[in-house]
C-alpha positions in Angstrom: 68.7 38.6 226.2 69.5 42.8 226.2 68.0 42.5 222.8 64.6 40.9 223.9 64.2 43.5 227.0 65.4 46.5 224.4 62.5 45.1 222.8 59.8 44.5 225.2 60.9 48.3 227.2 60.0 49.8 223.6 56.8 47.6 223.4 56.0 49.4 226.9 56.8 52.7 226.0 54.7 52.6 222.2 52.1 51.0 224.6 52.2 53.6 227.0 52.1 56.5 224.3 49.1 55.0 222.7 47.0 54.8 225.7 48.1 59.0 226.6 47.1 59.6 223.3 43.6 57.3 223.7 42.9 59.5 226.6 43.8 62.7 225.4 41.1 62.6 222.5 38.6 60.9 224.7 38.9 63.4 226.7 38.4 66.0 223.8 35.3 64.2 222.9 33.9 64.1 226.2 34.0 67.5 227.0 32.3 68.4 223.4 29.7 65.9 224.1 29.1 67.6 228.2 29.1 70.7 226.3 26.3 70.0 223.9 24.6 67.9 227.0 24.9 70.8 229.4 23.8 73.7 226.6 20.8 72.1 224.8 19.3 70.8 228.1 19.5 74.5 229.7 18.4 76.0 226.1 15.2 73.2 226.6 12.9 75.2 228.7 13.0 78.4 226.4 12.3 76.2 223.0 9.7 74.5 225.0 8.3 77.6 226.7 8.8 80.5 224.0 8.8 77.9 220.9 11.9 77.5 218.5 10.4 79.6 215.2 9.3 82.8 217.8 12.7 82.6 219.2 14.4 82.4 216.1 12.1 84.7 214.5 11.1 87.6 216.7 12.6 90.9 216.9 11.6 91.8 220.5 14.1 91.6 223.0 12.2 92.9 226.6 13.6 90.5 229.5 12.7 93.2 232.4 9.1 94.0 231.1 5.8 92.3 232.7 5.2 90.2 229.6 8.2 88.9 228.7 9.5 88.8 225.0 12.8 87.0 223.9 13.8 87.0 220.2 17.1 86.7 218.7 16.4 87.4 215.1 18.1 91.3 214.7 20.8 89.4 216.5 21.2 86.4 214.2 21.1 88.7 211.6 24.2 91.2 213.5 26.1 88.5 214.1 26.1 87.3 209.9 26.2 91.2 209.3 29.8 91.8 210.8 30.7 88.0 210.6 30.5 88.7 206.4 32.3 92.2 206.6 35.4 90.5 208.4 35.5 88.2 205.8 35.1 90.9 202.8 37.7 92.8 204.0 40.2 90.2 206.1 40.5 87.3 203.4 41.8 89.1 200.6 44.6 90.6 202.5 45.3 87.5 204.5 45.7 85.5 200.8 47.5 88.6 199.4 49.9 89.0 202.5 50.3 85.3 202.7 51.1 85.3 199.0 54.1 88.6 199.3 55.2 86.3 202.3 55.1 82.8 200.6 57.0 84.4 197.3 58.5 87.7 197.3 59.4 88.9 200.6 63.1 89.3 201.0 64.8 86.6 203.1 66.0 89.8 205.6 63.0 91.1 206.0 60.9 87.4 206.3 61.6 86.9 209.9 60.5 90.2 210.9 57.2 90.3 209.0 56.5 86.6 210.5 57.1 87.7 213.9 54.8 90.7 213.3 52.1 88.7 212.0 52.5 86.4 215.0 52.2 88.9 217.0 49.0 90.4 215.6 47.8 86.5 216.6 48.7 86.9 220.3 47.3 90.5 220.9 44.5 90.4 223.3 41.0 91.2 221.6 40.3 93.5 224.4 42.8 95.7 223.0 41.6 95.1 219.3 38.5 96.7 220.8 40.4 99.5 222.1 42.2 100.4 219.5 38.6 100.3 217.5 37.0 102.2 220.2 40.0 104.9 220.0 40.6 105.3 215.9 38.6 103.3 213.8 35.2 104.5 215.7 35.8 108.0 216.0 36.7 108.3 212.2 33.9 106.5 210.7 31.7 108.8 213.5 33.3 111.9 211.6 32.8 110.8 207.6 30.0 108.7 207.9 26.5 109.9 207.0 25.3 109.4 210.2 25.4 107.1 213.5 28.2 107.6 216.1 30.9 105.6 214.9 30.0 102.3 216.6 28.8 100.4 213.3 28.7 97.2 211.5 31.6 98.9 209.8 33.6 99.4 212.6 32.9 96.0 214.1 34.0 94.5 210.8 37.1 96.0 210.5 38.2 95.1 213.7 37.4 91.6 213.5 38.9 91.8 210.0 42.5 92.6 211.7 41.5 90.0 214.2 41.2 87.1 211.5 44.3 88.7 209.4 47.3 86.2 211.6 45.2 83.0 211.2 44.2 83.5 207.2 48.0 84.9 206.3 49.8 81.8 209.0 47.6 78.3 206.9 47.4 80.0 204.0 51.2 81.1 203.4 51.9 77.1 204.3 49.3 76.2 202.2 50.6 78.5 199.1 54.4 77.0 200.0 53.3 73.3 200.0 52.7 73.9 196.4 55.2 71.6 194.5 57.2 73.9 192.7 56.9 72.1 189.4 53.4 73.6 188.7 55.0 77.7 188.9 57.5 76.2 186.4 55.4 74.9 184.0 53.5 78.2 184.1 56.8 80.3 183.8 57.5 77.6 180.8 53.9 78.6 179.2 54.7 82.1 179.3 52.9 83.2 182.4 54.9 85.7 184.7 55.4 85.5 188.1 52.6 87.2 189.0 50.1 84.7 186.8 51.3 81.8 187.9 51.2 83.0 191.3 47.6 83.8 191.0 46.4 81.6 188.0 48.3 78.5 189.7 49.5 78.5 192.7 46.8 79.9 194.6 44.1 77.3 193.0 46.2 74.7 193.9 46.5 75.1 197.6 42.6 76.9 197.5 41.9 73.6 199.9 44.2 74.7 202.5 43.5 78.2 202.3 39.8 77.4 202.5 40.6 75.8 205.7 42.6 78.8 206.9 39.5 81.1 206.2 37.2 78.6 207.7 39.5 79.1 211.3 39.0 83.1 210.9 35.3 82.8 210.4 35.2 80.6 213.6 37.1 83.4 215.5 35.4 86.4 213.8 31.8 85.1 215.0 32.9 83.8 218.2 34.5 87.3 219.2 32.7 89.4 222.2 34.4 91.7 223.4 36.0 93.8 220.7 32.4 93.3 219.1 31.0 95.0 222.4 33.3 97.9 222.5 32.9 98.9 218.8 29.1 97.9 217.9 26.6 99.6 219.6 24.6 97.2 221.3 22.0 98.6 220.1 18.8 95.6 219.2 17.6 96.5 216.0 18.0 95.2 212.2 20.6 97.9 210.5 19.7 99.2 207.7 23.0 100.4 206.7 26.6 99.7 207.7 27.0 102.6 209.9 24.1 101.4 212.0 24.4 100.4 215.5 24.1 96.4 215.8 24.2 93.6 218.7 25.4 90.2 218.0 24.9 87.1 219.7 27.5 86.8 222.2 27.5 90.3 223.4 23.9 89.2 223.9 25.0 86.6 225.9 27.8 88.5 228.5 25.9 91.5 228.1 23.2 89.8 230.0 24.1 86.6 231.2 25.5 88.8 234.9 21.9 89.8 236.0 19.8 87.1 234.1 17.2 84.6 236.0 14.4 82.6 235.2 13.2 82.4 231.7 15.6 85.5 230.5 18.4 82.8 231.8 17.0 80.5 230.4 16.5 82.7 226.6 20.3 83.6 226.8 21.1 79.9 227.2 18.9 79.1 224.2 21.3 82.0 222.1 24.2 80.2 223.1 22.5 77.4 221.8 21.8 78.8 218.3 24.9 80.0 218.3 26.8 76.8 218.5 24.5 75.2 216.3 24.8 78.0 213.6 29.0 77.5 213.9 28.4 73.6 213.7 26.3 74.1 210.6 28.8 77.0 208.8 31.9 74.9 209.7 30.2 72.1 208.2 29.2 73.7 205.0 32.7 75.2 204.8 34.3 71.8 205.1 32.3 70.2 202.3 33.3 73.0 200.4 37.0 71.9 201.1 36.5 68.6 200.6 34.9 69.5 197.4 38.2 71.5 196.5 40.3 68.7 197.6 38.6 66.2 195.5 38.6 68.2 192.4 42.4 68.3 192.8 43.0 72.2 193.6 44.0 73.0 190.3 40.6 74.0 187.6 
């Protein structure tokens, strides 16, 4: 008899579990899919009004003039601008870091540098913007060219730290998770440390670093305001990396404060384009792991 009621108080208890856990991801899926209700059907009236290709393709930005003009093209084209330079120079020192960390770093010194990088994760972007705003602006304002300092370039390298934590956090797992058989066989070939590090180990956890990459480019483009305190703001298509740029979202909270009628309704339509262009990259990105995954990580 204690047995059977053991038995039916754990049938409760996996019963009750399953149905928190039912609710929990409905809830997740609901609020994506009030999100995309709420976002497309405010971005409607500016597709309708202004028409998809001239948003997507015009330059002008002029919400307070008599004829109103609303295109998001220089901006579409800032945000990939310093979305690609956090990835040029964050990835390779997130894998490299995450490699030192995953295979050479000293056990003393280990839980130091992991608490460093964690904290790098917890830092408040405002501050990444200040600290851009305070070093990284005023030197590229006294060695570039030209410009003042607040650049493509600058915005880059701040989102590159910004992206640094999540790349070096999956992709150290990722490189540990490696069965340790496969750096053995290398070493057994002949390869050093170093090549079977690099010729091995890293292609075969490529997958899950891919994924850790695909979580800093969803970051880097989603950043404002460390992007606002280090770009410029200025509307224009650069021509150079030490050009002034404005990206999508510091668009949007640049604006959105004062915004009515159809210039609400255009910066709606950015957010809009925005979430579709992450939906689309993180897409891409994940057939591209897939892809890796499939093929077994190793070439």
């Amino acid at each position: 008899m204690a047995i059977n009621t053991k038995t039916k108080t754990l049938e409760l208890k996996e019963k009750g579990a399953e149905i928190i856990f039912f609710l929990c991801s409905l809830f997740s899926i609901v609020s994506v899919l009030l999100i995309c209700y709420f976002i497309f059907a405010g971005a409607w009236p500016a597709f309708r009004d202004i028409g998809v290709w001239s948003f997507l393709t015009g330059s002008e930005w002029r919400p307070t003039d008599t004829i109103q003009q609303f295109g998001i093209f220089n901006m579409i084209a800032g945000s990939l601008y310093v979305t690609a330079g956090a990835i040029i120079l964050g990835v390779p020192i997130g894998v490299f870091s995450a490699a030192y960390m995953a295979k050479y770093c000293p056990r003393k010194i280990y839980p130091i540098a992991s608490q460093l990088v964690s904290l790098l994760a917890g830092i408040p972007s405002v501050v990444y913007g200040f600290f851009g705003m305070m070093l990284i602006v005023p030197f590229i304002q006294e060695y570039a060219p030209r410009g003042n300092g607040n650049s493509v370039l600058a915005a880059s390298m701040v989102l590159g730290m910004m992206i640094l934590p999540t790349v070096i956090k999956v992709s150290e797992v990722s490189i540990r998770a490696v069965p340790r058989a496969y750096f053995e066989g290398a070493l057994a070939l002949g390869a050093t440390e170093e090549q079977s590090l690099f010729f091995v180990g890293i292609p075969a956890a490529k997958s899950g670093i891919l994924a850790g990459v695909i979580l800093g480019i969803g970051r880097a483009i989603g950043e404002t305001m460390a992007v606002i305190m280090v770009a410029g703001n200025s509307n224009i298509l650069p021509d150079s990396i030490f050009r002034s740029v404005r990206t999508m979202t510091a668009n949007i909270v640049l604006e959105m404060g004062y915004a009515y009628g159809p210039h609400y309704d255009a910066i709606v339509a950015t957010g809009a384009v925005l979430f579709l262009f992450i939906l689309a990259l993180n897409t891409l990105l994940n057939i591209i792991n897939k892809g890796a995954q499939t093929s077994g990580g190793l070439s």
